[in-house]
N, C-alpha and C positions, 0 to 999 in steps of 0.2 A: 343473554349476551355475556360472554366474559372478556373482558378484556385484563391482559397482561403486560405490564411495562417492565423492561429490561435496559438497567444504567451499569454504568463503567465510572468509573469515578474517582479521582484523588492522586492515581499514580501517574497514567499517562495517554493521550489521548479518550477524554473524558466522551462520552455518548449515549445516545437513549434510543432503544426500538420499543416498536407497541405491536401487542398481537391480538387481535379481536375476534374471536371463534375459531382460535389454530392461524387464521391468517394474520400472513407481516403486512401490517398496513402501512406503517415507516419506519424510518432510520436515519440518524444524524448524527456527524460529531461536533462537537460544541466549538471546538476551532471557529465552525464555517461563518459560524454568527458571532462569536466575539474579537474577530481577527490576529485570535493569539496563537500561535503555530504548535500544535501537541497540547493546546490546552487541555490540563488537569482537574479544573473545580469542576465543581455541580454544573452537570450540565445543565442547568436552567433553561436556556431558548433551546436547546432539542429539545427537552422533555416539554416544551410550549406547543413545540411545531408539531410535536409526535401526538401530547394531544386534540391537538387542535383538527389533523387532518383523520386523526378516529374519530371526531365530533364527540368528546368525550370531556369530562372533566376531573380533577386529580380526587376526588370522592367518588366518580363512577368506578375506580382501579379495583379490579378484586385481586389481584398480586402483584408485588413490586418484587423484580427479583435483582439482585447487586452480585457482580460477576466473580466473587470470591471472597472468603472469609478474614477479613481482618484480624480477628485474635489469632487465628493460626499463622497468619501470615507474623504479628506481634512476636510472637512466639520463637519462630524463624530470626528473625533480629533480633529478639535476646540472649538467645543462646548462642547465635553468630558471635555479637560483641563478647558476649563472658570469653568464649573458648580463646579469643586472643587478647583478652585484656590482658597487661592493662594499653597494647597497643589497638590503636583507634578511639580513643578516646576522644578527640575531636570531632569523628565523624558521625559519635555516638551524642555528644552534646550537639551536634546541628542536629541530627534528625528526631531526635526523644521530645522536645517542644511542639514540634507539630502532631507526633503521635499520640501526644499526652492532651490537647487542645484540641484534634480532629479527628484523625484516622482511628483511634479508639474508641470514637462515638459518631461509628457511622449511622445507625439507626436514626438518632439525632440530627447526624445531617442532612438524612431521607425525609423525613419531617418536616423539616426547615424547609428543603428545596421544594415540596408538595404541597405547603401553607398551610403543614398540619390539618389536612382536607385528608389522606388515607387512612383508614379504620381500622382495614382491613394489614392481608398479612403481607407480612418481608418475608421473604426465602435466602439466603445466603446457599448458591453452589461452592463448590474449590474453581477455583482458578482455571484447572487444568481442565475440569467436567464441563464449564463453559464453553472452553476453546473446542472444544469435541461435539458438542450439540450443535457448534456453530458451523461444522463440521459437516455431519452427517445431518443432521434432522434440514435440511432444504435442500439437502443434494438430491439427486434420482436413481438414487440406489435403494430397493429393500434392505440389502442386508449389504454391509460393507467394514475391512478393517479401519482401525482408525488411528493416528496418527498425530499427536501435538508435537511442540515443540517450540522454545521460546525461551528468552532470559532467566527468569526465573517466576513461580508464584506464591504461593506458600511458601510449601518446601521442595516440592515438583518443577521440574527443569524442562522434560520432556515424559509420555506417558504413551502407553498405545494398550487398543482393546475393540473391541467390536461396534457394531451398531446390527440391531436388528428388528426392523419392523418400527412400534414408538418408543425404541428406549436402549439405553448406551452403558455399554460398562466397559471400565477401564480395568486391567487388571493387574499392569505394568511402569513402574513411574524412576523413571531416575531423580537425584535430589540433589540438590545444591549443598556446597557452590560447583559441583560439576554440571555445567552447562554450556551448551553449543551456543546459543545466543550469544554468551557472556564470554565466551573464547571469541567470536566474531565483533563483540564491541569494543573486546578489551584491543584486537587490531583496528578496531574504527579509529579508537580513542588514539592511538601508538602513531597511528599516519598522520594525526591532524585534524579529524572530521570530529563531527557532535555525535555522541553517543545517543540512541535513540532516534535518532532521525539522521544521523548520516552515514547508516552501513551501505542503504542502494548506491553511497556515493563511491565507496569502496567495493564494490560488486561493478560500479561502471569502469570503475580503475583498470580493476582486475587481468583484462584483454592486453594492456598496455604492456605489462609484465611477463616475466617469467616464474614459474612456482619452484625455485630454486631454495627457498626456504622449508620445504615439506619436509623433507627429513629432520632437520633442525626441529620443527615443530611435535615431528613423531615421538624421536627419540628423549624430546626433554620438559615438550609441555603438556602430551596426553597421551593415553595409553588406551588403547583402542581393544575391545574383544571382539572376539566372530562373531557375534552378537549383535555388535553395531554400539553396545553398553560403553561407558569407558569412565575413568578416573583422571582428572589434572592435576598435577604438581602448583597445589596454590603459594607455594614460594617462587613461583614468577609472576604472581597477579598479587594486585592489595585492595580488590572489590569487596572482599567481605571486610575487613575494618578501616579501610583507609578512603583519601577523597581522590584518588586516581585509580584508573585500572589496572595500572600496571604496576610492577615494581623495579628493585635497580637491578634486580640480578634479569630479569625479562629484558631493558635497558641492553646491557651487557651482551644480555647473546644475541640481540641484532641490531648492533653499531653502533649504539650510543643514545642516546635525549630522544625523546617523542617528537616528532615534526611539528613545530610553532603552527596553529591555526593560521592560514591565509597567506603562510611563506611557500616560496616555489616548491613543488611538487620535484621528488629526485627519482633513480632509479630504484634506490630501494624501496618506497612506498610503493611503485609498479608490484616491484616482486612480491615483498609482502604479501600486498592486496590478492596477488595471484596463486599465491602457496596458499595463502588460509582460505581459499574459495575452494581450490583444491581437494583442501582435506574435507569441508565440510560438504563437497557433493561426493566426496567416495563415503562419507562417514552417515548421509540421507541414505545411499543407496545399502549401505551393509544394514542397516537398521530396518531399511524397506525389507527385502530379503529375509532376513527375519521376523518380521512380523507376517511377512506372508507361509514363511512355515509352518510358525506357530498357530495362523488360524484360521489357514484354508482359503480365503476368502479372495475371488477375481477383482473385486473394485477395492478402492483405496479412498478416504474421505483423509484431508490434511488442514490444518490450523494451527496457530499460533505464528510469533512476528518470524522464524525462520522460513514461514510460509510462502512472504511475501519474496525469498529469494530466487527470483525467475529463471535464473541459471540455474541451479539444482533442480528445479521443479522441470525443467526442458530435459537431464539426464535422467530424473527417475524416470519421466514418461517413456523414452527414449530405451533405456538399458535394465528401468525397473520389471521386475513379476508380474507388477499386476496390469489386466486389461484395460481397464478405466480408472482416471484419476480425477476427482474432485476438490477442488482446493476454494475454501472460504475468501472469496474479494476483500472481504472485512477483516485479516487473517489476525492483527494484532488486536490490543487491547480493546478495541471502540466494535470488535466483532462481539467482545465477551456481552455486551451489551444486548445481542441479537440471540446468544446462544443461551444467556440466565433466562430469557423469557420464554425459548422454544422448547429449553429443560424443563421446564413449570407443567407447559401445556402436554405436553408429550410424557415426559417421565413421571411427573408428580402428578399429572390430573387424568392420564391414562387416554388421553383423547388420539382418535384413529389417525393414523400420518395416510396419507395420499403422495405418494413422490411421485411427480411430476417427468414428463419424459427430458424436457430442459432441465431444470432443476426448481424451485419454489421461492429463489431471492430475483426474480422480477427483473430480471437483468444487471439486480443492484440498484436500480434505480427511485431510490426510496424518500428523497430527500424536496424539501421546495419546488415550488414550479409555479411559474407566475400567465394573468390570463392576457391577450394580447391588449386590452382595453387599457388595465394596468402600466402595458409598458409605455405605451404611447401617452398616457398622461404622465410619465416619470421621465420621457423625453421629450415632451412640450414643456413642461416645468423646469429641464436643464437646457430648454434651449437647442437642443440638438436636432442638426438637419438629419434628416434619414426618408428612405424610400419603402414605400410595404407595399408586399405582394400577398395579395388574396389567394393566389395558387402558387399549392405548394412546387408544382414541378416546372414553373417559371424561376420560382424563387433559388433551386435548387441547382436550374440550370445555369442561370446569375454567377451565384455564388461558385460554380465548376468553371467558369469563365477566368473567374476572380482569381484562382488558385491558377488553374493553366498560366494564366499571367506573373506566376511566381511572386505572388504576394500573400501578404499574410494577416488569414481569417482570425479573429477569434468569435469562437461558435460557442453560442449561449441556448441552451433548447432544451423543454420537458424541464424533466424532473434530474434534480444532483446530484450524483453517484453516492453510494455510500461506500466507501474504503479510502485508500488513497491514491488509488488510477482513475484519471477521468477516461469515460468510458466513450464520450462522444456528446454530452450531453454540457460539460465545461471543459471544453476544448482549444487551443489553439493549434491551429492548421494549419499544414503548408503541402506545396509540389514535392514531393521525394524525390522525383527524379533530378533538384537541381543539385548541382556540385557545389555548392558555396549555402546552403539551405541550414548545416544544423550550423557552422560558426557565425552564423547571421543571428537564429534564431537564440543561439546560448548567449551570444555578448550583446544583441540590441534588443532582444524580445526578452528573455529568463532571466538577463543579469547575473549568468552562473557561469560556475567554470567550462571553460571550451573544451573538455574532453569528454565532455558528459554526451552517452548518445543518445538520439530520440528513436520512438517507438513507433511502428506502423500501425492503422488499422487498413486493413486489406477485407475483398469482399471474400466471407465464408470460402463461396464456390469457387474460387480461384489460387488460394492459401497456399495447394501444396504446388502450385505451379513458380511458386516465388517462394517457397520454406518448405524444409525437410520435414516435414510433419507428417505423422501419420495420415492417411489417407480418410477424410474425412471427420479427425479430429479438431474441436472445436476449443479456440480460446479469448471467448467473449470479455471474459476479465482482464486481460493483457497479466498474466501470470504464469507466462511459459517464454521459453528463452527456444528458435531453432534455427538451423545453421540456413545461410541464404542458400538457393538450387543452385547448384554446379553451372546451369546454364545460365544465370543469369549474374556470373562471377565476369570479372573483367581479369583479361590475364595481365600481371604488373609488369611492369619496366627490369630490369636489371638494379639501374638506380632505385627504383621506386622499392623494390626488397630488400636494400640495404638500410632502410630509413627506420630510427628506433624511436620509442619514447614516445613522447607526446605528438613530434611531428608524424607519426603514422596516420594522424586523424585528418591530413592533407591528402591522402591516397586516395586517390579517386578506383575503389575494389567491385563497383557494380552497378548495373542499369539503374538503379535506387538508391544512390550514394547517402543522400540524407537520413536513412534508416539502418546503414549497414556500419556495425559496429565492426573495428580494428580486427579482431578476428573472425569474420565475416557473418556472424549472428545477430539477432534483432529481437526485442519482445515483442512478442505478436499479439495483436487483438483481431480476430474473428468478427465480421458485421455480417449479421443474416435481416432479413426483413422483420421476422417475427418480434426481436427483442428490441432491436434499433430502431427501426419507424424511419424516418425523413433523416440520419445521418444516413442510413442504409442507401435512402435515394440519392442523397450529396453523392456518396462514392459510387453510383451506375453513374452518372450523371456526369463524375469526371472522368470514370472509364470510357463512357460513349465520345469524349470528346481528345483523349487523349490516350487512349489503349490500354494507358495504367489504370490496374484496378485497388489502387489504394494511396492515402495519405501519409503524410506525417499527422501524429495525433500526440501532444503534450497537453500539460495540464494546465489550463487557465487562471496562471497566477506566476508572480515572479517569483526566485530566492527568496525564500526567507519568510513568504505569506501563503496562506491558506489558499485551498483554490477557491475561486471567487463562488460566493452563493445570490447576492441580491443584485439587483439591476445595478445598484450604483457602484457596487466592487467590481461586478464589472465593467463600466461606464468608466470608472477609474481608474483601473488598471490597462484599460486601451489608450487611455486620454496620457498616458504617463510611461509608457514606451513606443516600439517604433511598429508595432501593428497598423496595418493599412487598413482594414475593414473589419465592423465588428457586426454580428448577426446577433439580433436578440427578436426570438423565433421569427417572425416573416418582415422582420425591421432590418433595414442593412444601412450602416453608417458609414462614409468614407471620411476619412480621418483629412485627406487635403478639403471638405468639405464644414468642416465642423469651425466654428465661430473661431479665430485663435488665442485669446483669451478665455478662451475656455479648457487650451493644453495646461496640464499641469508640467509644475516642476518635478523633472526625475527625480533628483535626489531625494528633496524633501517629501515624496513618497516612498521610495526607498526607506526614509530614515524612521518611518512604522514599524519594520518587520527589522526579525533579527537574522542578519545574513551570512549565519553562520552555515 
């Protein structure tokens, strides 16, 4: 038996997979268990839970692999700070302390977090050879291009090269500070939102606006080749030595100061948010296009955090070469985690790949999973009234009753997603079809801004009947953006198409309003039987009773907190908004039934997480 563990650690969104004879037997990110949102340390409770469900202990490990090279990466930041000293010298005294005390001794830290129990060896990939393994080696392609792309790593920004058969070579890398991530965070940052965790917020903007900025952006902050390669003008950015993204001369050419976090949203932040989507889905597809000349290849495997941009990812599929597209669930950091271990086994230890006609990440579903005997002593011990069905298609029918009634589920089942889309397994439900369903859901369920849209999952076999999607194209990961069907568009008012800005999101534009973003698109998730189990039956079950063949599907946690992983994060995050029933597997709770001293205070749940 060998078993291999694969961690991410220290910069962002910390994580553990374990692989036991070629296969992923789990995956976590450290968030889920210590309730800290993008948590960065050791992942500790992944690497517990990863091995605990390989039945393994941190001395059985015959490799530990860490998703990138820290002295290189050192290295990168030194030379950074020299070339514009002696400006940044502030942000070079904050960060050289922790470099010099941790990230410089990561082998040490590996040690620490494993109780000095592994003997055996550490591997260090790059950064970029992570995101590509995480990539290709579980997709269901023999042979396929491949495709990163992300903030920065090392010295690699984005990188493309093949995969064939068990092993991956890269042969193309752009380098910092020229980065698309980093052109997109540095607009995160410019609107108002949190860099690293709040570009999707800027991608949901996006629709609101006008890309009236693109040329602005062409002509002065990056320079694009046919190629898809390109160079930025780092005197409108102050990421390599300073502690903002931007600078004043960036400032300057569009209108002045950054948007204060949590003040009103204006027209320009629309526009913005809609020009730099812009440039960065025409600048995915000139670089697609490219890479498919250069190396022949029908299928496309993609990674890294520009990955996770659903809108771009719905254009390449849509406008790009290639036939089949594969994109990593886990796309950003906490994926590197999944790909240092399947680089090990596949490229270092030369072991046979099998690809899978699905693909080999298990739906994603890699994470916790609790047994029913469990739960029901964890809601005898809180006290809580609940109803349990022995059959599942009673249960399922219930809870399709539940949702017909325009209330709202939170669904707790199986095992917990690994990336950061709940897939159906940490979910909160609703009726799409009602008109009033996502400003209900975003200001008394998420606690988020009200422009934010939510996501469908719809059943596989019915998909392109309600989305423009390829014809039997599948998006189990909810990682693909396509336009709603023509037929199932509502035609608007005269008034109702003069209405700009935020108020757009009051338009009632289709049979499915709850799911249909401002410019009539939605990210879609795909449910087939095989990968889903009993959400798959949830949705026949509300189709049988109301024609619709799909839900709203958000992620099971409010602003600002991780999605919920143990019974009582869940149990808690029901008890502390305005959710009507909660399902934890064949347990159904009604919220006007539970004890009322037992509701928590919003706020002072709220005031855990940070709600940036």
């Amino acid at each position: 038996m060998t078993v291999i563990l694969g961690i991410s650690a220290f910069y962002h969104d910390s994580a553990a997979a374990i692989l036991v004879d070629g296969r992923v037997v789990a995956a976590a990110q450290e968030e889920r268990f210590s309730r800290i949102k993008h948590d960065k340390a050791f992942p500790l409770r992944a690497v517990e839970f990863c091995l605990s469900q390989a039945g393994v202990e941190p001395g059985d490990i015959d490799y530990v692999g860490f998703y990138d090279k820290p002295l290189l990466k050192f290295e990168r930041i030194l030379e950074t700070y020299l070339a514009y000293s002696p400006v940044g010298f502030r942000s070079f005294a904050k960060a050289m302390p922790l470099w010099l005390r941790q990230k410089l001794h990561i082998k040490r830290q590996l040690d620490k977090g494993l109780k000095k129990a592994h003997k055996k060896r550490y591997i260090f990939p790059e950064h970029h050879e992570s995101h590509a393994a995480s990539a290709f080696f579980p997709s269901p392609f023999e042979n396929a291009a491949i495709i990163t792309l992300d903030g920065v790593g090392e010295w690699a920004t984005a990188s493309y090269g093949t995969g064939r058969g068990n092993k991956i070579q890269l042969t193309h890398e752009l380098h910092f500070p020229h980065s698309l991530g980093l052109l997109y965070s540095a607009f995160t940052y410019f609107c108002g939102f949190k860099v690293n965790s709040g570009e999707y917020k800027l991608m949901g903007l996006a629709p609101y606006g006008k890309p009236k900025y693109v040329q602005q952006i062409l002509d002065n902050l990056i320079d694009i080749k046919d190629d898809g390669s390109f160079r930025m003008d780092m005197s409108y950015f102050n990421y390599c030595s300073g502690l903002t993204m931007t600078s004043r001369k960036f400032n300057a050419l569009f209108g002045g100061a950054p948007r204060k976090p949590e003040t009103p949203l204006t027209q320009r932040e629309m526009d913005l948010a809609a020009s730099v989507q812009k440039v960065t889905e025409e600048l995915l597809l000139r670089i697609a296009r490219h890479v498919h000349r250069q190396t022949g290849m029908k299928n496309l495997c993609l990674a890294g955090g520009v990955a996770l941009n659903c809108v771009a990812n719905g254009r390449l599929l849509n406008e790009g070469p290639f036939e089949h597209v594969w994109i990593q669930p886990a796309s950003g950091d906490a994926g590197g985690a999944l790909g240092a271990a399947m680089l090990i086994s596949n490229q270092l230890l030369d072991n046979p790949r099998c690809p899978q006609p699905e693909d080999s990440q298990n739906g994603s579903l890699l994470g916790p999973r609790f047994a029913p005997a469990d739960i029901e002593a964890f809601l005898k011990e809180t006290g809580a009234v609940y109803q349990s069905f022995d059959d599942e298609d009673a249960l399922c029918d219930n809870v399709a009753d539940i949702l017909a009634e325009e209330k709202i589920v939170g669904w707790f089942q199986g095992a917990m997603e690994f990336g950061p889309r709940a897939l159906g397994s940490r979910s909160i439900l609703a009726d799409p079809r009602s008109s009033d369903m996502q400003s209900v859901m975003n200001l008394k369920i998420k606690f988020r801004e009200s422009f934010r849209p939510f996501a469908p999952s719809v059943l596989a076999d019915r998909a392109d009947e309600f989305f423009q999607l390829p014809r039997g194209c599948q998006s189990p990961y909810m990682l693909l953006t396509a336009p709603l069907a023509d037929e199932k568009r509502v035609e608007l008012s005269d008034a109702d198409k003069d209405i700009q800005g935020l108020d757009e999101r009051n338009v009632i534009r289709s049979e499915v309003p709850a799911v249909t973003h401002v410019d009539y698109s939605a990210r879609v998730q795909t449910v087939d039987k095989a990968r889903h189990g009993r959400y798959y039956k949830l949705l026949k079950a509300f189709e049988r009773k109301t024609g619709c063949p799909m839900l709203v599907n958000t992620s099971f946690n409010v602003r600002g907190e991780p999605i919920v992983c143990t019974l009582a994060d869940a149990y808690n995050c029901f008890m502390a908004t305005n959710m009507d029933v909660l399902v934890l597997e064949q347990f159904v709770l009604h919220k006007t039934e539970q004890p009322d001293q037992r509701v928590h205070d919003v706020n002072e749940y709220l005031a855990r997480f940070d709600l940036d």
